[in-house]
C-alpha positions as CSV (number, residue, x, y, z in Angstrom):
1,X,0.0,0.0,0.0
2,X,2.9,2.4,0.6
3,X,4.2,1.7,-2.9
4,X,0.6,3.6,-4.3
5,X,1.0,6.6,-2.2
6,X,4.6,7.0,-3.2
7,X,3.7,6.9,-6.9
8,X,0.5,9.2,-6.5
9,X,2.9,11.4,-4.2
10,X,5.2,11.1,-7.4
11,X,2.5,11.7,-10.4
12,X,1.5,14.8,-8.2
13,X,5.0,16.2,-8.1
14,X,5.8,15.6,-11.7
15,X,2.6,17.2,-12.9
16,X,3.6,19.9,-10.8
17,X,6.5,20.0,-12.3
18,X,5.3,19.8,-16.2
19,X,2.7,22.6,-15.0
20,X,6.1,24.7,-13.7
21,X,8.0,23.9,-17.0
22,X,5.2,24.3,-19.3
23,X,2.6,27.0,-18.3
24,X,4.6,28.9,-16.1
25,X,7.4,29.4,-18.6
26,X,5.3,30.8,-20.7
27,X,3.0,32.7,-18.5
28,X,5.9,33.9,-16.2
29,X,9.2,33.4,-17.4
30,X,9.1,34.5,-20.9
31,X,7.1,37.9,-20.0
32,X,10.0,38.7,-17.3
33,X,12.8,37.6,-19.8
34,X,11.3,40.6,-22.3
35,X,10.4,43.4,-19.6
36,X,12.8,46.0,-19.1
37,X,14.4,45.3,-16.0
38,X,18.3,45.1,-15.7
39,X,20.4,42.3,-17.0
40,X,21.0,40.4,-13.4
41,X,17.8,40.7,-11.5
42,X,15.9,39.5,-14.8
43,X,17.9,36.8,-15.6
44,X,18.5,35.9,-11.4
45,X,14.6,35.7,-11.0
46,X,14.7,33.3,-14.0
47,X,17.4,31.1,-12.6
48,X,15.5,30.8,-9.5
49,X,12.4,29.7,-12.2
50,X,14.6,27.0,-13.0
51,X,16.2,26.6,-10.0
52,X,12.2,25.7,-8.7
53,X,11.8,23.1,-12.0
54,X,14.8,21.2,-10.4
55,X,13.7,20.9,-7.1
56,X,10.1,19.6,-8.3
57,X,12.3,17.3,-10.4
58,X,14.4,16.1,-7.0
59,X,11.1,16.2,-5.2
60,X,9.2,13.7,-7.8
61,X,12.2,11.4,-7.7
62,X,12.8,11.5,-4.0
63,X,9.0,10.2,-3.8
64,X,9.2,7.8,-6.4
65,X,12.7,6.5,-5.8
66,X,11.7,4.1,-3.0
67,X,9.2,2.2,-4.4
68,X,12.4,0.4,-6.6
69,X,14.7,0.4,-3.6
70,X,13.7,0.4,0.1
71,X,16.7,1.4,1.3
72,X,15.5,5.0,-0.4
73,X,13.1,5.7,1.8
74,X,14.6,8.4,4.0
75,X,14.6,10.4,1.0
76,X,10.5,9.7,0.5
77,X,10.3,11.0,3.8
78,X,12.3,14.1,3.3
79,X,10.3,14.9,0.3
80,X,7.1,14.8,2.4
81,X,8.6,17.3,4.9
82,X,9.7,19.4,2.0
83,X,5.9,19.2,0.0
84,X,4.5,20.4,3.1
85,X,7.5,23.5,3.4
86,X,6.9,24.5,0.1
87,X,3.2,24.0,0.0
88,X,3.1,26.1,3.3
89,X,5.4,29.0,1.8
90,X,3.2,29.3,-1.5
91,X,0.1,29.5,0.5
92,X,1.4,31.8,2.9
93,X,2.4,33.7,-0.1
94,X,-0.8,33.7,-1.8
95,X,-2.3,35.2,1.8
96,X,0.1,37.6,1.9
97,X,-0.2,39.2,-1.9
98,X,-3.4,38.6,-1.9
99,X,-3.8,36.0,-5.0
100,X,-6.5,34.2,-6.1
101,X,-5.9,30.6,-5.7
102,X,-6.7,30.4,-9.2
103,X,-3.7,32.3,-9.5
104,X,-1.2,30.8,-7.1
105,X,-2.7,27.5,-7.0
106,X,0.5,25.2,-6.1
107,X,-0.4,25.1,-2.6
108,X,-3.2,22.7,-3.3
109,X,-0.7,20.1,-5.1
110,X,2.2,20.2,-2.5
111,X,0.1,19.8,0.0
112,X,-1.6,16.7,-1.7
113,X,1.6,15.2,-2.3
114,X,2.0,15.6,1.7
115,X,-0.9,14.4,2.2
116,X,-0.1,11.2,-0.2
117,X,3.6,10.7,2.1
118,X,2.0,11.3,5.3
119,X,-0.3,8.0,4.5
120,X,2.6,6.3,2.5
121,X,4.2,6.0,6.3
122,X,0.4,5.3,7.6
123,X,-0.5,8.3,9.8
124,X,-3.6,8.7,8.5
């Protein structure tokens, strides 16, 4: 039964992470990248875009890597802590700017992959 939370954990983060790489580029990155701001805070604000698509990558393995070896596990539950971190800062984020969720909706999916590694390890 763990194994299926880990996966939906897993198909959670990585459509996330498509989400991120897809939509967001193009709704977010490529508007900055043309703005006039200066060179180094445009181009530092899309690093840390792509600095976010690597961590949802690390996040989706880390959930999926023990289900084909149990020693991997610590890293499952690392990426549960970590879901719940970054589904807490977006959410706190979208309070505190006052987004829609519609338009800061990551919260929703961090939190569910939480939610899927909290019962991978059986506390709910």
């Amino acid at each position: 039964m763990r194994d299926i939370f880990l996966i939906l954990a897993a198909a959670i983060s990585a459509y996330g992470l498509f989400t991120h790489m897809v939509r967001g580029r193009r709704l977010i990155v490529a508007p900055l990248l043309k703005a006039e701001l200066h060179h180094v805070p445009k181009h530092t604000l899309a690093f840390a875009w792509e600095w976010g698509s690597v961590t949802m990558l690390v996040l989706t393995v880390s959930f999926l890597a023990p289900v084909f070896r149990e020693d991997f596990l610590p890293l499952a539950m690392l990426a549960t802590v970590y879901a719940y971190a970054l589904g807490a800062l977006s959410f706190l984020t979208m309070r505190r700017e006052k987004f829609r969720i519609s338009q800061m909706p990551q919260w929703i999916a961090f939190w569910a992959a939480t939610a899927s590694g909290l019962m991978a390890w059986g506390v709910f």
